[in-house]
C-alpha angles and dihedrals in degrees: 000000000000112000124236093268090060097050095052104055094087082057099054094043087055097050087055107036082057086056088056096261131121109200124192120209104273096052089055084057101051084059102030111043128166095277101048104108098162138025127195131211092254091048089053092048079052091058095043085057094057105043107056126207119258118263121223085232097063084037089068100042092058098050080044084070099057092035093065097173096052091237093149088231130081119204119244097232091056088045081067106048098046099037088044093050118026128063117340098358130220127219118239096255094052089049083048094059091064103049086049090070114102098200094073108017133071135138091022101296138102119240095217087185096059095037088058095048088053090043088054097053087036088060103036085049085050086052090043093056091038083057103037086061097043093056083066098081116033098201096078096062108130109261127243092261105026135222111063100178123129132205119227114236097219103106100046130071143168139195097269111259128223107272116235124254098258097042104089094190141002128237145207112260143195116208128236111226109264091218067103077154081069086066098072111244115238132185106225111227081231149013103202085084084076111125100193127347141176129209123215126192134194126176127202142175140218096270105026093090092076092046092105122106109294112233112223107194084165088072083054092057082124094060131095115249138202115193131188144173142224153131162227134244130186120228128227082249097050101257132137136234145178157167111283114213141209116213113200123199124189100201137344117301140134120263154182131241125189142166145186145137116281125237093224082171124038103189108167105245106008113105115208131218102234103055085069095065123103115229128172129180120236111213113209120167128226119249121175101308135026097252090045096082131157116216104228105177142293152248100275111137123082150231118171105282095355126077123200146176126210127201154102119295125189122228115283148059121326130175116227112202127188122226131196122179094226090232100106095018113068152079125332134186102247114234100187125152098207151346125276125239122249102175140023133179121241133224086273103056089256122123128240143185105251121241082265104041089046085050093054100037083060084056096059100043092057088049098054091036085094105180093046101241100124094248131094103233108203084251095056092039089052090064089054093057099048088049086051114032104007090248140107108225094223130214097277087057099038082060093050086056090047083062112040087026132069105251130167125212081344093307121114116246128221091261091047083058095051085040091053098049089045090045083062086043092062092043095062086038084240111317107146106206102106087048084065097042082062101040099048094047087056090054097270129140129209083263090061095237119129115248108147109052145052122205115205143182133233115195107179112195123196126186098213116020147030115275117209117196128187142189111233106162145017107206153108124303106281129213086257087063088041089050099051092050094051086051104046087046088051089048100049103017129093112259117216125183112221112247109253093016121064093186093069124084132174113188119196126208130182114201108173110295094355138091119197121186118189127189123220115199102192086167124105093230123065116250133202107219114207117217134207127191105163099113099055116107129217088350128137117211121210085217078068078226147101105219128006142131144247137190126222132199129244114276089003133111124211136187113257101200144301121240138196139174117283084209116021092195089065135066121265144203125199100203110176137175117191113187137174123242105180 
């Protein structure tokens, strides 16, 4: 039977399709993932500001590449074959019902220019009606900040932590979403409207940061180990997301559990991006049901670029779910001179991938070759394409490439990677578009440097069994992620009451070179916290700004933000004021 998530996708396209937008499938999952159950309206508005409408412009520059020779008309039969077999494909009849239309079709041919001037008044009258009914009820206007929903606290425990002085008693919580992100930053005109506040410091110097308890997995050279690979991407919107993990142990012992970015490249004397970005690992163990799960630790020691956790685990299943700050690790503006080149012909007409393109495509396949082995298995090579083009390659295709592509016990080689993407090179005579469709999805820039993404390692080691670790899922950080962080800040951060408002409570915790503040809101009301970070020296905000402010729901915690060192060689001061405007 198709589970909730499946249904439901003709709804959200729908949704979607009557606010102007025409979402492909992989734009549905980055929003939807397996372990979305509700959406609220501010959470849909959220949605509507990052996926922008089509312009007709870029409407018409698509359907120029296929129109090469700039006709204005495309004939029918090609319609078919490109809209049936690349990218999200159609189905022929829903290729049919537009070529039925007589507005834009005769002879044979379809008029682009006219389809797209149709398409234009279909969607802004789409966007006309969705408004119109809205207006109806004024409560479902989108709020000043954003998303309001709150997650609920069941599914998530801790050891309880020793209250603070001046918190007479803990409560139960439900936790605000830390896309906080999601909650559009805003820089107040003033301050003075501040009705209480609360200043935290923290001073550290250039080597502090690497203070924490070293990790030897050298002195475990006895123990049996799992590794696995993975990464993370950075979305158009900013957000992150990664490979989710299942850690299986056949019986109590006592284990290991690092993680750091891998140097898929090691070229003397080049430095690359993402060996610079922090990651951790958050352990929750499975209960019953999915969403049932137990935060255990974290990665929280530290050995130069790897962070670990040791301890004793019992038998069972664990998750095992990635975590990067965001403040190494986002969106650039790009300062490149030119764009690299993918293909080339040879003396003999035939195309071929170019020395940098072959280079980059061998880092990408170690980074998707996710156990290691030197071989794609269909699994690992089906996270590639959703990453890429939003869709699985089943069993029927997976075969087809057995037989035009080098494989090895049903898994593709290294050559049978470089042959495929040649093979879509070929397809489009050289036209290297969907290349770049591919490339920039994975992190990459038209330099063919890799900005946007930060492939890691997880290496799990037990004392006494066999771990077994697995990839599930490749999405955004989940509630149960936000949850976990909240909670492990609350647990081993200092806990300071705001002057003047005892409801509100910023915790503080220092892990290495990371700082973490999180926000709890006991009150019945919601509250915007203002924060102010200017007097902070030589620190890097994942809000990407200085001062700025966030609401939080009733009875909820967020995270505030997470902060590093701009220049780890340097000292640093975390100076923040957190203050309550209303």
């Amino acid at each position: 039977m198709p589970g909730t998530a499946s249904l439901m996708t003709p709804f959200k396209r729908i949704l979607l399709q009557q606010a102007g937008r025409n979402p492909c499938q992989k734009t549905v999952n980055k929003y939807w993932t397996s372990q979305t159950t509700t959406l609220n309206f501010d959470d849909f508005c959220t949605i509507l500001k990052k996926e922008k409408p089509a312009t007709k412009t870029e409407l018409l520059e698509a359907f120029g590449k296929i129109d090469t020779d700039n006709t204005g008309h495309i004939l029918h039969d090609e319609l078919y074959k490109i809209l049936t077999t690349r990218g999200e494909k159609m189905t022929r009849d829903e290729v049919s019902a537009i070529i039925k239309q007589a507005d834009f079709n005769c002879s044979g041919k379809l008029d682009y220019n006219k389809f797209c001037d149709l398409y234009m008044t279909t969607s802004e009258q789409c966007c006309k009606t969705a408004r119109e009914k809205l207006e109806v009820d004024s409560r479902l206007r989108q709020q000043q900040f954003g998303n309001q929903a709150e997650l609920p606290s069941e599914g998530i425990t801790l050891p309880v932590s020793k209250p603070s002085p001046r918190i007479s008693r803990k409560t139960d919580h439900k936790l605000a979403p830390t896309k906080g992100d999601s909650r559009t930053p805003s820089r107040p005109s003033s301050a003075q409207s501040c009705k209480a506040s609360i200043s935290t410091t923290v001073s550290m110097g250039a080597s502090s940061n690497r203070n924490t308890k070293l990790i030897e997995p050298d002195t475990m050279k006895e123990w049996q180990c799992a590794q696995s690979k993975g990464c993370f991407y950075l979305e158009e919107d900013g957000e992150i997301i990664s490979h989710k993990y299942k850690l299986h142990l056949p019986q109590r012992s006592t284990v290991c559990i690092t993680i750091k970015p891998l140097n898929v490249r090691q070229v003397e004397g080049k430095s690359y991006h993402w060996l610079s970005v922090d990651t951790a690992l958050y352990i929750l163990k499975e209960n019953e049901t999915q969403e049932n799960l137990q935060l255990v630790s974290f990665t929280e020691q530290q050995n130069k670029e790897m962070f670990g956790w040791k301890g004793e685990l019992g038998s069972g299943v664990y998750w095992l779910l990635p975590f990067t700050t965001g403040c190494r690790l986002k969106k650039v503006k790009p300062q490149i001179a030119g764009e690299a080149k993918l293909v080339y012909r040879g003396e003999d007409g035939e195309l071929a991938l170019t020395k940098e393109f072959r280079a980059a495509l061998l880092d990408i396949f170690e980074t998707i070759d996710l156990d290691g082995n030197g071989l794609l298995s269909l699994e690992e090579y089906n996270f590639f394409e959703l990453r890429t083009s939003g869709e699985k390659c089943d069993e029927e295709a997976w075969a087809v490439c057995k037989e035009n592509f080098d494989m090895k016990k049903n898994e593709l080689t290294r050559q049978g990677f470089m042959d495929l993407n040649l093979m879509e090179a070929n397809d489009r005579e050289g036209d290297p578009s969907d290349l770049w469709v591919t490339l920039l999805s994975l992190g990459y820039n038209k330099a063919l440097e890799m900005t946007e993404a930060c492939p890691f390692v997880i290496d799990v080691y037990a004392e006494k069994c066999k771990p077994r670790i697995k990839a599930i899922y490749l999405e955004a950080g989940s509630s149960q992620l936000n949850r976990a962080i909240c909670k492990s800040v609350v647990n081993k951060g200092e806990a300071k009451v705001m002057d003047g408002c005892e409801n509100i409570i910023i915790y503080t915790y220092k892990a290495g070179r990371r700082i973490t503040s999180v926000i709890e809101n006991k009150s019945e009301n919601k509250v915007i916290i203002h924060v102010n970070n200017e007097q902070s020296k030589n620190c890097l905000s994942n809000r990407g700004l200085t001062v700025f402010a966030v609401e939080v729901a009733p009875k909820s915690m967020m995270v505030s933000q997470h902060v590093m060192p701009l220049n780890e060689q340097e000292e640093w001061l975390y100076n923040c004021v957190h203050s309550l405007l209303r």
